[in-house]
N, C-alpha and C positions, 0 to 999 in steps of 0.2 A: 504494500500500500504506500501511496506516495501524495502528500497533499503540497502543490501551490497555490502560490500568491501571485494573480494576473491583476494588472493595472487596466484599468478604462484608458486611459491616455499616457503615453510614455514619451517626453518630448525629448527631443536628444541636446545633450550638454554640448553641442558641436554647432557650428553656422556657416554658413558662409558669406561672408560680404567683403565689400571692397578694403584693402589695406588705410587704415586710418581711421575709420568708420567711427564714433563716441560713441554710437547706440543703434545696438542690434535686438530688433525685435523678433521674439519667436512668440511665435500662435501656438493656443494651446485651447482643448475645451474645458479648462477650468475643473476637470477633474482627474488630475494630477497624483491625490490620495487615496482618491476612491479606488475601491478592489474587492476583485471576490476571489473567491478558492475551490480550487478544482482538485477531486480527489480521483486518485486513476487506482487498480490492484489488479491482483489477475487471484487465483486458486493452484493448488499444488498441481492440478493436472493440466496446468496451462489455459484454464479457460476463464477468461476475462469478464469483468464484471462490469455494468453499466458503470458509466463517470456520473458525479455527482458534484452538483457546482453550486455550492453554498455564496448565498448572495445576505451579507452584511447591511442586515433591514431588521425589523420587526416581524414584517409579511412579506409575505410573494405580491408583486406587482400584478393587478388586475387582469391588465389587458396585453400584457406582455406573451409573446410566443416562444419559446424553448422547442432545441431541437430534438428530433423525436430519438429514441433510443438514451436518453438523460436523461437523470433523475435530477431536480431542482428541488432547496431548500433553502429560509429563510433562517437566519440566526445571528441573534442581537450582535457577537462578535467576529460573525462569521467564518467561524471557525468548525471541525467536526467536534463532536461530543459522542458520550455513550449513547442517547438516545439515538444519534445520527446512525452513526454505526450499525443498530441494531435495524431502523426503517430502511438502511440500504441493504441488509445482507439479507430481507425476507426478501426478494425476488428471487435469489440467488437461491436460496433452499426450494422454492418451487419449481426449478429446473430441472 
């Protein structure tokens, strides 16, 4: 089991502008901290378990669309927990 930390927006410390320049601006969508986590494993017999992309909210967003074959979850620190753990591995036991 492997869990990352993906950024909404990752702007790069690097630019490009002319020699002399005083001020270089870089665009950014202003969510810069924001982030969720994605958790990947597989089983001892090589076969792989739905990912699960824990989104650091309260709730799951309404009207948002998730790709199919993923599991989505809300959590205050968006992080996995025990409970997480156990809502994602019941799929895997009815396989």
């Amino acid at each position: 089991m492997d869990e990352t930390t993906v950024t909404f927006d990752m702007p790069e410390n690097r630019t490009v502008a002319p020699v002399g320049d005083k001020t270089v601006l870089v665009k950014t969508s202003g969510h810069e901290k924001t982030h969720f986590t994605v958790v990947l494993a597989c089983m001892a017999d090589g076969s792989r378990l739905k990912p699960m992309i824990i989104l650091k909210r309260k709730t799951l967003p309404k009207a948002a669309k998730f790709p199919p074959g993923t599991m989505v979850r809300a959590h205050v620190k968006g992080r996995m927990d025990e409970a997480g753990v156990q809502e994602w591995l019941k799929p895997a036991a009815n396989m």
